[in-house]
Structure formats: structure tokens, C-alpha cells
MIDOSE-1310 file (N, C-alpha, C; in nm, 2 decimals, decimal comma, always signed):
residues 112
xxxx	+1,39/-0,24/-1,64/+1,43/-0,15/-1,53/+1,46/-0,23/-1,40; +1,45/-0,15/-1,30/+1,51/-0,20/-1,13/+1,41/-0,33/-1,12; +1,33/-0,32/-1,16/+1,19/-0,43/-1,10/+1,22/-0,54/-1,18; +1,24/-0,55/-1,34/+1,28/-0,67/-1,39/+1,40/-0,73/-1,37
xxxx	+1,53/-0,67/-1,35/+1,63/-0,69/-1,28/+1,61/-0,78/-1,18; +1,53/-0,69/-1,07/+1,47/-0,77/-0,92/+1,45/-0,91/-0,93; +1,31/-0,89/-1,02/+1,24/-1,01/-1,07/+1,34/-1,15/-1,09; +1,43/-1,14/-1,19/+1,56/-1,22/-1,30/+1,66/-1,22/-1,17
xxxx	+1,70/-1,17/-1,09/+1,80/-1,18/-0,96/+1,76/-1,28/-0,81; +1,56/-1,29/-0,82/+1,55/-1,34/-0,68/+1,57/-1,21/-0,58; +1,58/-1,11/-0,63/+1,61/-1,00/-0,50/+1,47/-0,93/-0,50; +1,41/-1,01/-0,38/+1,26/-0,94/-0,31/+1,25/-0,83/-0,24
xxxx	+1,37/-0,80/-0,17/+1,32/-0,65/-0,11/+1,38/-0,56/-0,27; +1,43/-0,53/-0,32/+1,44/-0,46/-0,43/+1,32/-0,48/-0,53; +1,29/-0,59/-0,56/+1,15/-0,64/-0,62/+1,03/-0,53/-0,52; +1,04/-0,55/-0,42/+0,89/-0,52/-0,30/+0,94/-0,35/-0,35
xxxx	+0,99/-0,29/-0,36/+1,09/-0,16/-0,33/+1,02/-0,06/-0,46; +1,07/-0,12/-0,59/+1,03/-0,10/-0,67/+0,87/-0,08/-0,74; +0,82/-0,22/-0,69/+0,71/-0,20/-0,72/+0,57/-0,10/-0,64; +0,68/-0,07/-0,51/+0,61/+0,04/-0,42/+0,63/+0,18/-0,48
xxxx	+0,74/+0,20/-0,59/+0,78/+0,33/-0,63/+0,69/+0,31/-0,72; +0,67/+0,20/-0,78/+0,57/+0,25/-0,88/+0,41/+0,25/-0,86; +0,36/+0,20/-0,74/+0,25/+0,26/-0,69/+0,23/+0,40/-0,64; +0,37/+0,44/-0,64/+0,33/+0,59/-0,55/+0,33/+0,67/-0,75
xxxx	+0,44/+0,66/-0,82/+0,42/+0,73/-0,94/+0,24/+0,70/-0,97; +0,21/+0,58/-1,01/+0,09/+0,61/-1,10/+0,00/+0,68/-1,01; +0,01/+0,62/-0,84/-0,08/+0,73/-0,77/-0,12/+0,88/-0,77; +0,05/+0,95/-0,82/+0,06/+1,06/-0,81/+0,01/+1,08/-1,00
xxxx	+0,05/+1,01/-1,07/-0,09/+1,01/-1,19/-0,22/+1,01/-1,18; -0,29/+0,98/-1,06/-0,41/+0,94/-1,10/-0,48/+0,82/-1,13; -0,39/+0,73/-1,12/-0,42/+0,62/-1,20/-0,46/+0,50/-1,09; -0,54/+0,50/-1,06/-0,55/+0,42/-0,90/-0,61/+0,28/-0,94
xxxx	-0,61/+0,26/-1,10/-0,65/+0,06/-1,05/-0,52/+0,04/-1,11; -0,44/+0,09/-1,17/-0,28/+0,02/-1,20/-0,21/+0,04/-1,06; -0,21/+0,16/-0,99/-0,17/+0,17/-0,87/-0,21/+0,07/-0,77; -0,35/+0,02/-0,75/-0,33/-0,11/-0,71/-0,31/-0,22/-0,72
xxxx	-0,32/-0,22/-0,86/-0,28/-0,39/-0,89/-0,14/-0,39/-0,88; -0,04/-0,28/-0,89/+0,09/-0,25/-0,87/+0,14/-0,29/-0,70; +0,03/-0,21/-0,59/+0,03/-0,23/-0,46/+0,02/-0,35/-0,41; -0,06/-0,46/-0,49/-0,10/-0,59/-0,46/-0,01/-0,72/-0,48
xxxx	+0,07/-0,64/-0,59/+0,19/-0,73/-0,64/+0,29/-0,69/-0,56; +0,29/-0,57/-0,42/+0,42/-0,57/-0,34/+0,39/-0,62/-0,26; +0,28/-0,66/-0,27/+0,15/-0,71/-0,09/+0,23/-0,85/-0,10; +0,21/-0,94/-0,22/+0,22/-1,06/-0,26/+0,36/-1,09/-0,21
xxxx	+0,45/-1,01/-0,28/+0,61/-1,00/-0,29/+0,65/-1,04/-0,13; +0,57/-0,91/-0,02/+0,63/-0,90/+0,12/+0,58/-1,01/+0,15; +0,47/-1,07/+0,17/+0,39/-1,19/+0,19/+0,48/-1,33/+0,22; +0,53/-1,35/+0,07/+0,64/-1,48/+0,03/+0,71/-1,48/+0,07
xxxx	+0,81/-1,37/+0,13/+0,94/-1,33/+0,14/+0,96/-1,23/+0,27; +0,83/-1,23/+0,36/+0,87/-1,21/+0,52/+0,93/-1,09/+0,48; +0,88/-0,98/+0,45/+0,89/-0,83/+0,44/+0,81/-0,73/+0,49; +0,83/-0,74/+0,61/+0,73/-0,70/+0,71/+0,64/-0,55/+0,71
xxxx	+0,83/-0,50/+0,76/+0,78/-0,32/+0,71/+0,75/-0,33/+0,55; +0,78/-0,32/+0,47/+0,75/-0,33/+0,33/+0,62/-0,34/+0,33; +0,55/-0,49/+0,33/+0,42/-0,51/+0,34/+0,34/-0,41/+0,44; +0,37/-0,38/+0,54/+0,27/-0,25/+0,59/+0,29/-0,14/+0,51
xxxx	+0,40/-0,09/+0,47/+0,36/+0,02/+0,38/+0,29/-0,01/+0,24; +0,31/-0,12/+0,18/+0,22/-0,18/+0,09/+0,06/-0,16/+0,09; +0,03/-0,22/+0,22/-0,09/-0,22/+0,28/-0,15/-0,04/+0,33; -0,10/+0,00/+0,32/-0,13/+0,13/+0,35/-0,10/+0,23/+0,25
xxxx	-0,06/+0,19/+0,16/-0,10/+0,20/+0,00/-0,21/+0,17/-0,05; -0,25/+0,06/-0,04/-0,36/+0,01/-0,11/-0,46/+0,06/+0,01; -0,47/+0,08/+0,09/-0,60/+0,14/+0,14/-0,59/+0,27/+0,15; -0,56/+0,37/+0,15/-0,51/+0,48/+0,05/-0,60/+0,49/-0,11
xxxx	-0,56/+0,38/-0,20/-0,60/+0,38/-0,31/-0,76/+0,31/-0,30; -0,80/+0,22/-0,19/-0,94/+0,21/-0,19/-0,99/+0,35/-0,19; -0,92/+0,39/-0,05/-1,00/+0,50/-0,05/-1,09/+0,61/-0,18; -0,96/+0,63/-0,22/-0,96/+0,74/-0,35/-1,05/+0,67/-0,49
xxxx	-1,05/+0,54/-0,47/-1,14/+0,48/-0,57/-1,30/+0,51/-0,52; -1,32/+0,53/-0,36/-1,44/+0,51/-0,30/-1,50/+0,44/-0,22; -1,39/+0,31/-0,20/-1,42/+0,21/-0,15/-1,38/+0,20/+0,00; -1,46/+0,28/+0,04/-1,40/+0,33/+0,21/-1,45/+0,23/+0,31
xxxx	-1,54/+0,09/+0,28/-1,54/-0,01/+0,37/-1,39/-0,10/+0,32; -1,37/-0,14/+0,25/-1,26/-0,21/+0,23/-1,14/-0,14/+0,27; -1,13/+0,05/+0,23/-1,00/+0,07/+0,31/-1,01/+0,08/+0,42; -1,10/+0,11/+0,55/-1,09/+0,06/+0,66/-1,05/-0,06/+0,71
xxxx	-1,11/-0,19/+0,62/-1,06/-0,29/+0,64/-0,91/-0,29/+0,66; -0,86/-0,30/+0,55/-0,73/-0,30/+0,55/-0,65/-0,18/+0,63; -0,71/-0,07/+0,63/-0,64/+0,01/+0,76/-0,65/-0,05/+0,86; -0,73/-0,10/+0,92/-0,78/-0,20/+1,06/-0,65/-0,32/+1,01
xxxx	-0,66/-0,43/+0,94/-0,56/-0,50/+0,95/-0,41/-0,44/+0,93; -0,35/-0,35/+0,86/-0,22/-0,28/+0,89/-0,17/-0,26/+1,03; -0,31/-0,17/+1,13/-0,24/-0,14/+1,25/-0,22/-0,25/+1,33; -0,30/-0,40/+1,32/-0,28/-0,49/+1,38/-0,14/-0,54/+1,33
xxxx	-0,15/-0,60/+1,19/-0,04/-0,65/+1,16/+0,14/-0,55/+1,23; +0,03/-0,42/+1,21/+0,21/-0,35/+1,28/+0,22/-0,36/+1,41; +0,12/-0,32/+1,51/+0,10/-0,38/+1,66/+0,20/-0,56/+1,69; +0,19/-0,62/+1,62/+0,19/-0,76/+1,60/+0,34/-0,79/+1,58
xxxx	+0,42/-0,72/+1,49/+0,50/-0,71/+1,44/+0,57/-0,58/+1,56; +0,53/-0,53/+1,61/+0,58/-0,43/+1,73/+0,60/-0,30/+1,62; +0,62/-0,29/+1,50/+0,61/-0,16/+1,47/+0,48/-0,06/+1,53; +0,57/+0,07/+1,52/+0,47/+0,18/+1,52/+0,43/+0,24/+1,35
xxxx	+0,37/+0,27/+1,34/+0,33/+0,35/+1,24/+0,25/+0,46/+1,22; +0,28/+0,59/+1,15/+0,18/+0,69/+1,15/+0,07/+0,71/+1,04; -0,02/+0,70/+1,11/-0,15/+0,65/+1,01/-0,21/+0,78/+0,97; -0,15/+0,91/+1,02/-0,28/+1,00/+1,02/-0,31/+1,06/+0,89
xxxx	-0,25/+1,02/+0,81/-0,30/+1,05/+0,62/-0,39/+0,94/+0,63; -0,33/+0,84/+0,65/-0,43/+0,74/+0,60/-0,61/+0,73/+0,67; -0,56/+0,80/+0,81/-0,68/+0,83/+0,91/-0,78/+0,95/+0,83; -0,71/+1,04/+0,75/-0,76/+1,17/+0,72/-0,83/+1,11/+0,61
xxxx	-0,73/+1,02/+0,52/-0,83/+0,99/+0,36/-1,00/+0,94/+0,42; -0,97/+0,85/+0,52/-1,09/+0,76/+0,54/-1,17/+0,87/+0,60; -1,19/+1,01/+0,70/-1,26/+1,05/+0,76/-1,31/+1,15/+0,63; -1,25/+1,22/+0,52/-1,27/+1,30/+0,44/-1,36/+1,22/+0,36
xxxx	-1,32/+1,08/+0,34/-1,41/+0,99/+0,21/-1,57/+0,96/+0,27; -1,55/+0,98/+0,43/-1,70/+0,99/+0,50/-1,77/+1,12/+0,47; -1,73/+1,19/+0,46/-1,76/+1,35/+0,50/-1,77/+1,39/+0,35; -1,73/+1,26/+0,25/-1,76/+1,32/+0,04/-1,69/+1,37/+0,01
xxxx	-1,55/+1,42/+0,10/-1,44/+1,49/+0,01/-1,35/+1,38/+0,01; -1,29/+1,38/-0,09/-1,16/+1,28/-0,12/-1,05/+1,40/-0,15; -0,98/+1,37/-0,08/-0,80/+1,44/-0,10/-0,67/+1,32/-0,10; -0,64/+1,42/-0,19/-0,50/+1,33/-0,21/-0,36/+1,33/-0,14
């Protein structure tokens, strides 16, 4: 598919691109440790290859999917480093899903 293509081409933003669509598919499966090992491999992608925006929405994926796994100290972590890294980077970004998952994961409800 698009992603092995990517891969065999050297094309990292199509590489980074792809493997974000497929964190959001298995997300919307349910499937939240392939969705992050999927998110982690875009993390990696934007990382190597200075993909800024990409990597924050990466990142804001995967703390998203901490969340929903439970792991609501590490997604704040990584929520806390997203807004820096976007502050840093001068992007804005709107957090307030990502703000709702972590206040709902306090409060014992998880939503998707």
C-alpha cells in the first residue's frame, strides 16, 4: 500500500502521513497497542526527517491512546511536551479533545 511505497521511495512525509491514517483507523477499531506502536513509528518518521506539524499530531495521538489504555500520567506527559514542542515550533494547536480525554480519564470515564 501508500506506506510501503513511502517506505521503497524515501518519501517521509507520505511515510509520516500514512502511518497516521493508520493510527486513526485501528484507533477507531479499538485497537490501541497497534495504534500506538503505529503512532510511534510516525513519532520516529517526523523525528528523522524534521516533520514538525506531523510529529505534533503524532504526539497527540499517542497521548490520546495512553489515555484510552489508562495511562493518564504518561499522557499528560506527552500532552505537556506536545504544547511545548508546538509553542517552540510557534504552532498553535487545539488541544481540547485531548484536554477532555485526560480530565474524563481523572473523573473514570474514558471517551472516545
Amino acid at each position: 500500500g501508500a506506506h510501503e511505497f513511502a517506505v521503497k521511495m524515501n518519501l517521509y512525509r507520505l511515510e509520516a502521513t500514512s502511518l497516521l491514517a493508520r493510527t486513526r483507523l485501528l484507533l477507531a477499531r479499538g485497537d490501541t497497542a497497534r495504534a500506538g506502536s503505529a503512532a510511534s513509528q510516525a513519532i520516529a518518521v517526523c523525528v528523522r526527517n524534521g516533520l514538525g506539524l506531523q510529529k505534533l499530531h503524532a504526539l497527540a495521538l499517542y497521548s490520546r491512546i495512553q489515555t484510552m489504555r489508562g495511562d493518564v500520567v504518561l499522557s499528560q506527559q506527552i500532552h505537556e511536551e506536545t504544547k511545548m514542542e508546538a509553542e517552540r515550533l510557534h504552532y498553535q494547536i487545539h488541544t481540547a479533545r485531548n484536554e477532555s480525554h485526560l480530565q474524563s480519564s481523572r473523573s473514570g470515564r474514558i471517551e472516545s
